[in-house]
Biopython code that builds the backbone (N, CA, C, O; Angstrom):
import numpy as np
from Bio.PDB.StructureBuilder import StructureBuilder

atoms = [
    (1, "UNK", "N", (-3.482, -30.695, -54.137)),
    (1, "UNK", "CA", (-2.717, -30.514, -52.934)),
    (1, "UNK", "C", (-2.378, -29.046, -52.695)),
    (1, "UNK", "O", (-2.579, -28.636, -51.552)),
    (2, "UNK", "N", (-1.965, -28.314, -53.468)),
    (2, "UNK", "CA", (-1.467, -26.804, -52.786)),
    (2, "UNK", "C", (-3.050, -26.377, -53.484)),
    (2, "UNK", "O", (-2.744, -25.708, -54.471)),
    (3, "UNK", "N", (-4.138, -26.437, -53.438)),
    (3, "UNK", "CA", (-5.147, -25.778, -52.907)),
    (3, "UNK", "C", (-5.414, -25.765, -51.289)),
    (3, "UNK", "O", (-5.668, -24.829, -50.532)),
    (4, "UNK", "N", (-5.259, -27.154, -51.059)),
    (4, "UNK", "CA", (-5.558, -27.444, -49.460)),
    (4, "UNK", "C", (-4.410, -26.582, -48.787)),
    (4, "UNK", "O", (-4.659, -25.856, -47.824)),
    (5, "UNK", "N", (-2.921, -26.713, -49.430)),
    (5, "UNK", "CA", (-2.025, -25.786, -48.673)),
    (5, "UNK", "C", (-1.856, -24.360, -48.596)),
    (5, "UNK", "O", (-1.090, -23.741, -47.858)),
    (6, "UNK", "N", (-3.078, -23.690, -49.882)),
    (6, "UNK", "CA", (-3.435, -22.599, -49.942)),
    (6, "UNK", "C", (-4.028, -21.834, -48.618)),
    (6, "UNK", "O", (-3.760, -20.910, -47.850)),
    (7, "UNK", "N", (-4.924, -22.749, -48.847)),
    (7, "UNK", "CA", (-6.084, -22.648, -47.339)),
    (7, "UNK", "C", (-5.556, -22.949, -46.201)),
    (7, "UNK", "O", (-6.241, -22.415, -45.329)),
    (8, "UNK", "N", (-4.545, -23.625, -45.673)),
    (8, "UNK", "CA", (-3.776, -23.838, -44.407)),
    (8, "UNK", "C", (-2.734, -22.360, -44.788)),
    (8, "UNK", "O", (-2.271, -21.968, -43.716)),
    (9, "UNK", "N", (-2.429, -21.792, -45.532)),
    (9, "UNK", "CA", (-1.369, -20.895, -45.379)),
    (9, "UNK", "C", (-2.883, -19.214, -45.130)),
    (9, "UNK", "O", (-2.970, -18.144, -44.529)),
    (10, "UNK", "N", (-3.318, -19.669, -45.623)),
    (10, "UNK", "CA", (-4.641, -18.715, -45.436)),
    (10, "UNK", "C", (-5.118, -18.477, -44.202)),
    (10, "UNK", "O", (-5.272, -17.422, -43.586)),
    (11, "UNK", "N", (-5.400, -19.961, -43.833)),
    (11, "UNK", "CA", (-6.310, -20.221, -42.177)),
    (11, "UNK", "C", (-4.848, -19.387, -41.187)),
    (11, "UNK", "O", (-5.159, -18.405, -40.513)),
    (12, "UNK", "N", (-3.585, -19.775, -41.180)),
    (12, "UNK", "CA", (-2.653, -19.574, -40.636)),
    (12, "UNK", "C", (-2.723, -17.784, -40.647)),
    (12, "UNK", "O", (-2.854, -17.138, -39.608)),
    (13, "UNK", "N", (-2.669, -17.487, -41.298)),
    (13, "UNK", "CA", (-2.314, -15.779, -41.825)),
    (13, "UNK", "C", (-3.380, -15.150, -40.712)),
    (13, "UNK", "O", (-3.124, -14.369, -39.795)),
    (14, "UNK", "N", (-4.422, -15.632, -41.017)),
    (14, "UNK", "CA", (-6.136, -14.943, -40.482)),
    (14, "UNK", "C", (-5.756, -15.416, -38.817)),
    (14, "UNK", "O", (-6.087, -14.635, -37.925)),
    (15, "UNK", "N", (-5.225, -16.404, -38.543)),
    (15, "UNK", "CA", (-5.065, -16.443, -37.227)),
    (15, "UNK", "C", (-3.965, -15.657, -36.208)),
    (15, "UNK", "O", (-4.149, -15.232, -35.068)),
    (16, "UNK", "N", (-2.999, -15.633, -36.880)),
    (16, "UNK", "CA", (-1.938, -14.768, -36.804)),
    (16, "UNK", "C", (-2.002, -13.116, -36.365)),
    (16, "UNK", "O", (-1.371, -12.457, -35.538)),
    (17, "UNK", "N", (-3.289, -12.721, -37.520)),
    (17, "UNK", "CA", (-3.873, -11.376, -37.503)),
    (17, "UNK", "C", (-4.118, -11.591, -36.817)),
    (17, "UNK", "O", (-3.247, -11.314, -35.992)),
    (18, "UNK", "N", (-5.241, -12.196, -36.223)),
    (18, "UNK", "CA", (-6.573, -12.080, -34.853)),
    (18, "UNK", "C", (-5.959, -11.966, -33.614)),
    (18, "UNK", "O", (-6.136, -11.068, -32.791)),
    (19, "UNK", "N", (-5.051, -13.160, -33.507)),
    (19, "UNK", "CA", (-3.719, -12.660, -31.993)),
    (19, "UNK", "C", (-2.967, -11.406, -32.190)),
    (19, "UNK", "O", (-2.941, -10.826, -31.104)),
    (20, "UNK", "N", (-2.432, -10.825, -32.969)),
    (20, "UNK", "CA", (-1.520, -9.923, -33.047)),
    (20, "UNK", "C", (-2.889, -8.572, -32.706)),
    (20, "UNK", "O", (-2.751, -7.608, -31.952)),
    (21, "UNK", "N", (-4.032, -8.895, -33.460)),
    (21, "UNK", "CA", (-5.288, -7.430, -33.039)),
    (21, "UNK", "C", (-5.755, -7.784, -31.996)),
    (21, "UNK", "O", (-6.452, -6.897, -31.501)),
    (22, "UNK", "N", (-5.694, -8.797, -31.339)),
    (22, "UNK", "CA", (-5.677, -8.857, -29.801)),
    (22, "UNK", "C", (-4.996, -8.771, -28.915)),
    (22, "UNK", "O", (-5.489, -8.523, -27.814)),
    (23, "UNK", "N", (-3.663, -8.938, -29.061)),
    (23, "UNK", "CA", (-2.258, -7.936, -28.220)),
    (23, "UNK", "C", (-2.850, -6.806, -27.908)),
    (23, "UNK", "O", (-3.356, -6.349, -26.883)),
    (24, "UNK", "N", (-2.646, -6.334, -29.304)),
    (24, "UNK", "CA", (-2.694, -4.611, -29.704)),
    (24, "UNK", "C", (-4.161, -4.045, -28.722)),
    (24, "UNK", "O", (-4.245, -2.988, -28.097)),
    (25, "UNK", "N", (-4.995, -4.914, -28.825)),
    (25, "UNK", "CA", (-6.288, -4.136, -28.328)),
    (25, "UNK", "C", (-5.987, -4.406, -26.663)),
    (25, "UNK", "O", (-6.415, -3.518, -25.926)),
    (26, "UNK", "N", (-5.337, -5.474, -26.053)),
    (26, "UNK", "CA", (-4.667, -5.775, -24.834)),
    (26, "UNK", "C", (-4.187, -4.483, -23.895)),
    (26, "UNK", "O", (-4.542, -3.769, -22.957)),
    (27, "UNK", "N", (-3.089, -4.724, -24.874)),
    (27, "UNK", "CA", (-2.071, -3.205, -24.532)),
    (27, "UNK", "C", (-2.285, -1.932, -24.356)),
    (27, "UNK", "O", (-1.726, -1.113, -23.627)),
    (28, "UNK", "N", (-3.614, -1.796, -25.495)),
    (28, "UNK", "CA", (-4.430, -0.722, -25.456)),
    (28, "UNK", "C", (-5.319, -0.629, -24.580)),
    (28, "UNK", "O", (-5.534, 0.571, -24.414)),
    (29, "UNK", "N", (-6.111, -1.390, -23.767)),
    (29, "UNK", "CA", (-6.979, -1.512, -22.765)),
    (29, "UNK", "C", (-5.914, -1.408, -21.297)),
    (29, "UNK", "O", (-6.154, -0.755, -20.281)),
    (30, "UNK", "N", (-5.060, -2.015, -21.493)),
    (30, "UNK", "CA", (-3.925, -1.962, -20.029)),
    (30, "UNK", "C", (-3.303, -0.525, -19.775)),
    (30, "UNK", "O", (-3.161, -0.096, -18.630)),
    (31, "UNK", "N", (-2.859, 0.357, -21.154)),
    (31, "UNK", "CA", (-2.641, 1.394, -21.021)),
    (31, "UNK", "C", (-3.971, 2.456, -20.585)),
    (31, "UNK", "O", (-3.892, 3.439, -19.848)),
    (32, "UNK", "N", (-4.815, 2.091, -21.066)),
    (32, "UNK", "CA", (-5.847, 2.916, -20.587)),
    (32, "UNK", "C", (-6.517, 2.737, -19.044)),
    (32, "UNK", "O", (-7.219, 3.642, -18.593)),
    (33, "UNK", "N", (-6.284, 1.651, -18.356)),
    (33, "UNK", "CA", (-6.629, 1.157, -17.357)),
    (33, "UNK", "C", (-5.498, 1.850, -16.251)),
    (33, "UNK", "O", (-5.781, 2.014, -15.064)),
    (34, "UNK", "N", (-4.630, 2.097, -16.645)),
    (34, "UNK", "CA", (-3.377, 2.485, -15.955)),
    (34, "UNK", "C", (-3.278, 4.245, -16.020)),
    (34, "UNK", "O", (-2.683, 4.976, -15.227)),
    (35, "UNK", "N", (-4.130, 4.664, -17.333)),
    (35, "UNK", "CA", (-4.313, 6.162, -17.084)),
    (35, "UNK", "C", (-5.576, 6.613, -16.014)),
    (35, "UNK", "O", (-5.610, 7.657, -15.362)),
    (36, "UNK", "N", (-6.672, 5.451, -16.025)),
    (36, "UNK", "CA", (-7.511, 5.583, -15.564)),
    (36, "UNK", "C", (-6.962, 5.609, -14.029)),
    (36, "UNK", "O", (-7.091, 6.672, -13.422)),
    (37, "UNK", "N", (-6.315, 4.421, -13.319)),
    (37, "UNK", "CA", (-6.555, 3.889, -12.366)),
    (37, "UNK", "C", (-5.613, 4.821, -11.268)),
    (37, "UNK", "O", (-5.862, 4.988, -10.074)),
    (38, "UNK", "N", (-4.654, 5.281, -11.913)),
    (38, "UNK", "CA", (-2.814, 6.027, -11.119)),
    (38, "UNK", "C", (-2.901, 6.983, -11.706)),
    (38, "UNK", "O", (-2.423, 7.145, -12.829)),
    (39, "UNK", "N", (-3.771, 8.131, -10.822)),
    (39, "UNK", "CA", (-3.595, 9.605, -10.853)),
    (39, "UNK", "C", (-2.789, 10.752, -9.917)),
    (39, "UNK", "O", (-1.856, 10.492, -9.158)),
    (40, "UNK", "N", (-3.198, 11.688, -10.084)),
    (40, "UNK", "CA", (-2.240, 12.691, -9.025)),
    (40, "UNK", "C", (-4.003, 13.230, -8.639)),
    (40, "UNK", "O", (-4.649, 13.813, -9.509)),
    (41, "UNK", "N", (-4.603, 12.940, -7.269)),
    (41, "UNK", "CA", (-5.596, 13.974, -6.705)),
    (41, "UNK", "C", (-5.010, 14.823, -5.359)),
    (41, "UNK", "O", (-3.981, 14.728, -4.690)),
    (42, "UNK", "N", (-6.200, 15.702, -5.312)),
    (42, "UNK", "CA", (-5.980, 16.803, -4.140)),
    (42, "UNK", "C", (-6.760, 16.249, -3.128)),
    (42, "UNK", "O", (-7.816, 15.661, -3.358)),
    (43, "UNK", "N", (-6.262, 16.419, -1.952)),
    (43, "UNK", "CA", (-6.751, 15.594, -0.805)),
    (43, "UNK", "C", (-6.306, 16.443, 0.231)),
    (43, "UNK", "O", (-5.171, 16.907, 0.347)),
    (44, "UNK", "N", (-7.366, 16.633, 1.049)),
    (44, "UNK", "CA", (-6.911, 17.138, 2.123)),
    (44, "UNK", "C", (-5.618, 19.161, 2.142)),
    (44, "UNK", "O", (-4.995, 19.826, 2.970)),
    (45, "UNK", "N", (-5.898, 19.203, 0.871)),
    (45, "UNK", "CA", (-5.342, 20.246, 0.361)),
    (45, "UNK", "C", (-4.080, 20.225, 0.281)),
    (45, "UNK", "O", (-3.198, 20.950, 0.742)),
    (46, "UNK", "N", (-4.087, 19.079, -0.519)),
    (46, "UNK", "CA", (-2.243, 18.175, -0.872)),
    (46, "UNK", "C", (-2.931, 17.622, -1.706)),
    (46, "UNK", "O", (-4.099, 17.233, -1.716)),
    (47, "UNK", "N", (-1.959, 17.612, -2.555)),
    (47, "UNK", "CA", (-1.464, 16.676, -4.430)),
    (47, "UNK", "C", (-1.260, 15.187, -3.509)),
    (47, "UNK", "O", (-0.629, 15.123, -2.454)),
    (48, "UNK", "N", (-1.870, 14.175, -4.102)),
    (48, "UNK", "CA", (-1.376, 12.849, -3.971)),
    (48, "UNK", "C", (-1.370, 12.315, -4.876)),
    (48, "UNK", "O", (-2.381, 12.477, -5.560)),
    (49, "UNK", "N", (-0.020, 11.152, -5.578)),
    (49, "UNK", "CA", (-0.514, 10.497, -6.353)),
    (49, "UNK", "C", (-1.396, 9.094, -5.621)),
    (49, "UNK", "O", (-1.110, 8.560, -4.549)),
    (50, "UNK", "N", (-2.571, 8.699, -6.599)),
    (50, "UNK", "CA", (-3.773, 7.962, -5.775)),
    (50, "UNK", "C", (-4.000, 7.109, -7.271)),
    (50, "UNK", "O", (-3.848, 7.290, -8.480)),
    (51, "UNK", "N", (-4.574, 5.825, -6.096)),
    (51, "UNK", "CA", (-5.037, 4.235, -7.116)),
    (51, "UNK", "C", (-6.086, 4.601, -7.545)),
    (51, "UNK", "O", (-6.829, 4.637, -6.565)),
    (52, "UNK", "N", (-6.556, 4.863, -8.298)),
    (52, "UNK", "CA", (-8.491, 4.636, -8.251)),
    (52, "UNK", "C", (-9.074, 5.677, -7.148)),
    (52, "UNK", "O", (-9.921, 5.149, -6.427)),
    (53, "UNK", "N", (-8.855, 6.793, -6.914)),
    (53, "UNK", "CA", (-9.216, 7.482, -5.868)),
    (53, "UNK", "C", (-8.447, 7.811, -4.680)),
    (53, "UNK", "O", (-8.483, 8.827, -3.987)),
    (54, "UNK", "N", (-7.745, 6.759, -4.575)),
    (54, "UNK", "CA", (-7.137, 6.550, -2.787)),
    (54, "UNK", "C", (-5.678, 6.932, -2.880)),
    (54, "UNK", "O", (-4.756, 6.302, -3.398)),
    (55, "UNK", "N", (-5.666, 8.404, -2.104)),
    (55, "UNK", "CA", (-4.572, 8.978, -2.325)),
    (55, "UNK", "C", (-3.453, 7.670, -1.372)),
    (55, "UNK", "O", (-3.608, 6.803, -0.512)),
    (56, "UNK", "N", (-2.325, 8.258, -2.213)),
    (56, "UNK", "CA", (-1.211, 6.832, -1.652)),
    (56, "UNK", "C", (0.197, 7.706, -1.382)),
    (56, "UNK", "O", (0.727, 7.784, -0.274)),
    (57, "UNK", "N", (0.706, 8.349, -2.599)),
    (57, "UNK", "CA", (1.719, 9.198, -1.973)),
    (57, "UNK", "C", (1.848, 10.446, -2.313)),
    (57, "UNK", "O", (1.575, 10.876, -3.434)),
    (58, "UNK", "N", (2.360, 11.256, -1.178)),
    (58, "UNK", "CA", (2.054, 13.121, -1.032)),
    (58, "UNK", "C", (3.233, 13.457, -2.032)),
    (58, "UNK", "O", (4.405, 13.092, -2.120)),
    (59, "UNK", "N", (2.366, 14.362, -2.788)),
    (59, "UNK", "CA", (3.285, 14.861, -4.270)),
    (59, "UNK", "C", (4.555, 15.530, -3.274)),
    (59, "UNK", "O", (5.719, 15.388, -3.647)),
    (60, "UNK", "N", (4.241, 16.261, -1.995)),
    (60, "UNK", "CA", (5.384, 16.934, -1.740)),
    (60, "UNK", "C", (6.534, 16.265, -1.255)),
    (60, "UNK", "O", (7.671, 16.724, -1.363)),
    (61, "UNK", "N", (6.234, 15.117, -0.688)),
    (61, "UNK", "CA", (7.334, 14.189, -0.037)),
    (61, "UNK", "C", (8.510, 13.255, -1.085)),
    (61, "UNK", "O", (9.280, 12.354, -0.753)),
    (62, "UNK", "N", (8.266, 13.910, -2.490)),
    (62, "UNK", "CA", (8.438, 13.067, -3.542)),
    (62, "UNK", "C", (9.562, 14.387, -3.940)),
    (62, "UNK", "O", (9.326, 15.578, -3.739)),
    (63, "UNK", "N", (10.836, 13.811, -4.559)),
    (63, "UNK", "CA", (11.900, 15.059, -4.425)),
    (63, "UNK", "C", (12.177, 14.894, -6.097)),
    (63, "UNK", "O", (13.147, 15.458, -6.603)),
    (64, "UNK", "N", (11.053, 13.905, -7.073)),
    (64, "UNK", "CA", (11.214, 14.180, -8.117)),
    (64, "UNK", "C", (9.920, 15.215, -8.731)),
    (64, "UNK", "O", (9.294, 15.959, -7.976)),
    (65, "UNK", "N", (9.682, 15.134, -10.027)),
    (65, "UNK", "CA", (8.601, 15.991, -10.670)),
    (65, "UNK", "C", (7.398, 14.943, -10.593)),
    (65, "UNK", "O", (7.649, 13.797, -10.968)),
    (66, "UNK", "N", (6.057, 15.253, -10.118)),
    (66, "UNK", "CA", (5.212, 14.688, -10.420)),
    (66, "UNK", "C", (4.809, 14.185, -11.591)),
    (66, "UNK", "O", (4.535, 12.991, -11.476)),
    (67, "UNK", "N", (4.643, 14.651, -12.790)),
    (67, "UNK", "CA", (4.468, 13.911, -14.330)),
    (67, "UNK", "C", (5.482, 12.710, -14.342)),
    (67, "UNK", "O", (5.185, 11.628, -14.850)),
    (68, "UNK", "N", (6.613, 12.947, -13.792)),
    (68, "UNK", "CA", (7.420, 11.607, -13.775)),
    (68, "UNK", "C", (7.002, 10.657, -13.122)),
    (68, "UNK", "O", (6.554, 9.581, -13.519)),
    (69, "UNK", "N", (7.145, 11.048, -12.091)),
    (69, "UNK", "CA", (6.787, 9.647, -11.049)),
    (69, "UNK", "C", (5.402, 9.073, -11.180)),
    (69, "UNK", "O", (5.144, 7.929, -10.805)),
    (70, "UNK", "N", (4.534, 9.864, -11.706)),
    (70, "UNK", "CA", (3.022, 9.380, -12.610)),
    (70, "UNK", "C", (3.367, 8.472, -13.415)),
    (70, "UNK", "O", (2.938, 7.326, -13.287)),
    (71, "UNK", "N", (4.457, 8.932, -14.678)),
    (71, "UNK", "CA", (4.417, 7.914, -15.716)),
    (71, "UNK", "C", (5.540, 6.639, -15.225)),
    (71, "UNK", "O", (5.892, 5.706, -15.946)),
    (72, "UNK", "N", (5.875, 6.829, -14.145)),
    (72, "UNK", "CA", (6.904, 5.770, -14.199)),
    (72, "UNK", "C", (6.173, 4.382, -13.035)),
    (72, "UNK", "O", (6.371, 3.167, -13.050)),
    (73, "UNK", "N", (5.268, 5.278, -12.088)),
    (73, "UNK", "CA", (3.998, 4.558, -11.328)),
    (73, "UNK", "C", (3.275, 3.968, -12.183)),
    (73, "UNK", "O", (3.364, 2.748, -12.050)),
    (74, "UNK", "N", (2.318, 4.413, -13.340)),
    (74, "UNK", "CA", (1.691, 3.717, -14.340)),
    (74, "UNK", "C", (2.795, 2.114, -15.303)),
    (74, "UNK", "O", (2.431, 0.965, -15.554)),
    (75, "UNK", "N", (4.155, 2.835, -15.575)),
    (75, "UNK", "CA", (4.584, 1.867, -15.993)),
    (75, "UNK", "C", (4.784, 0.587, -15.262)),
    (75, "UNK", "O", (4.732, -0.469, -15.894)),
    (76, "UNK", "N", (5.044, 0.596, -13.773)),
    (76, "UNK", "CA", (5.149, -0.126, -12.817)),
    (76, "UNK", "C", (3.670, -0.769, -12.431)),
    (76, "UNK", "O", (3.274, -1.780, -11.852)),
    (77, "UNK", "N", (3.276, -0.003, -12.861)),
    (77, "UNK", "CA", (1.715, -0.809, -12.619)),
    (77, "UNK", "C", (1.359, -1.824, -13.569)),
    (77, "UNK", "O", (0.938, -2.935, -13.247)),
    (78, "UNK", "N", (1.597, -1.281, -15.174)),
    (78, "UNK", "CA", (1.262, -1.953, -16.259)),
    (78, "UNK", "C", (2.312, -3.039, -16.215)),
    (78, "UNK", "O", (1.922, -3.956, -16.937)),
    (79, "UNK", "N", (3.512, -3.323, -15.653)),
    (79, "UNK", "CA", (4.330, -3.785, -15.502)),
    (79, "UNK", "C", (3.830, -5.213, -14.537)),
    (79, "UNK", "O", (4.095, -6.365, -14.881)),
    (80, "UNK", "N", (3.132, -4.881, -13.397)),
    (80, "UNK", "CA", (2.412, -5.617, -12.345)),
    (80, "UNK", "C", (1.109, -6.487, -12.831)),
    (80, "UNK", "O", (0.774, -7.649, -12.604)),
    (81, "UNK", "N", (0.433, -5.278, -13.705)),
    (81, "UNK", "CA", (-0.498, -6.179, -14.333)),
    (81, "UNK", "C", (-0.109, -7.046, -15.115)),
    (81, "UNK", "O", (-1.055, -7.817, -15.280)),
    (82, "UNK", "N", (1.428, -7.612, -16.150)),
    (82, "UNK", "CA", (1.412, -8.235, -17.030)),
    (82, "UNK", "C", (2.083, -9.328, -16.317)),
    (82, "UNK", "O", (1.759, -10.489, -16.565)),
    (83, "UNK", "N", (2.889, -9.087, -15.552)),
    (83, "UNK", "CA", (3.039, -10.413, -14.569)),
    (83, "UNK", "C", (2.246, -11.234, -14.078)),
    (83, "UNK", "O", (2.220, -12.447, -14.292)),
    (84, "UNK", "N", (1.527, -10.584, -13.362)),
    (84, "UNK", "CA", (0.671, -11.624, -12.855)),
    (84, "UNK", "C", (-0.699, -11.902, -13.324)),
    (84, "UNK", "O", (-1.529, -12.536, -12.673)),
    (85, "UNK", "N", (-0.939, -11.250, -14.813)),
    (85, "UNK", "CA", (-1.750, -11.088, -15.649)),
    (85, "UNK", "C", (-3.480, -11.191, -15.307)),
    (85, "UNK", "O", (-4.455, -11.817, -15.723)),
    (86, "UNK", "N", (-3.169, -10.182, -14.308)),
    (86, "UNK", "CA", (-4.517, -9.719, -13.657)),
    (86, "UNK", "C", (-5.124, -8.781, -14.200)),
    (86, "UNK", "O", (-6.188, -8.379, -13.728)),
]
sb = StructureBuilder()
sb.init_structure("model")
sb.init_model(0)
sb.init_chain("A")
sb.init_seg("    ")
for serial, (resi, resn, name, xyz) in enumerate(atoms, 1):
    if name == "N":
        sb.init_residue(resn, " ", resi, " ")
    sb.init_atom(name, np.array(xyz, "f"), 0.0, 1.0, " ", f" {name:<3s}", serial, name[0])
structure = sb.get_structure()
């Protein structure tokens, strides 16, 4: 009997790992998707921060620091993606 419960505490452990290195690789792909996707480009000879290319809002109309409102846009994004887990 605690051979078989060996192997159920075994099978359990190995499964445990595999979800927890699939979070991790999750989180890691969402963060990178979110550096990729919510940048600051030049457009039109203006800073925008932009989705994937498409400038969205003019760095100058923004009365905080751009690096902020980057990382706090990305968090809001990664935030969007885990909701509705798109």
């Amino acid at each position: 009997m605690k051979f078989i419960e060996a192997i159920g505490q075994w099978f359990r452990k190995v499964r445990e790992q595999y979800h927890e290195e699939r979070q991790q690789k999750r989180c890691h792909y969402l963060d990178n998707l979110s550096c990729e996707s919510i940048n600051v480009t030049e457009f039109n000879g203006r800073l925008h921060i932009s989705y994937k290319g498409v400038p969205i809002v003019r760095v100058d109309d923004l009365k905080g620091k751009a690096p902020e409102i980057l990382a706090q846009s990305r968090e809001d994004y990664l935030a969007w993606k885990a909701k509705f887990n798109a």
